[in-house]
C-alpha positions, 0 to 999 in steps of 0.5 A: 779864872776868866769871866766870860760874859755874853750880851742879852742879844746873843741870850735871846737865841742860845742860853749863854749865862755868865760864866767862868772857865779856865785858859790862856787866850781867848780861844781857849777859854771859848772853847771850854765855854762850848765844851759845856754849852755847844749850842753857843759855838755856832752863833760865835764861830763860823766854820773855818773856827773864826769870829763871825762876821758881826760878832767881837770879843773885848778883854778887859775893855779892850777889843780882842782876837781869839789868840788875844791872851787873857789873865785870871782876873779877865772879863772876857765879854761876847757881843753881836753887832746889831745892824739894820735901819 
């Protein structure tokens, strides 16, 4: 089963713990991770459904769209960009 993990910055706002939850992309794998913790959807998506803009998705190591497929042994990790100066 995919390991999802969320990046502290995004656990300061929303509990978001590692987790593991079932599907074939990473779109689906994200959705069940929302079904149990909705609260996290928000800072993830936006409201068309995609990525906001400063948040990305890496596979295995490997930056990643929501349509990206994913294997049962994935590390699916979620971070937020940080910027300022």
């Amino acid at each position: 089963m995919p390991r999802v993990v969320f990046t502290s910055n995004l656990q300061r706002h929303v509990s978001c713990p590692a987790c593991d939850a079932t599907g074939e992309t990473v779109s689906a794998v994200l959705e069940e991770v929302f079904e149990r913790e909705p609260q996290i959807r928000g800072y993830v998506l936006d409201e068309q459904g995609e990525l906001r803009k400063h948040v990305f998705v890496f596979v295995d190591g490997q930056r990643a769209r929501l349509s990206h497929p994913v294997r049962d042994t994935s590390e699916i990790y979620v971070l937020q960009a940080l910027t300022g100066g």
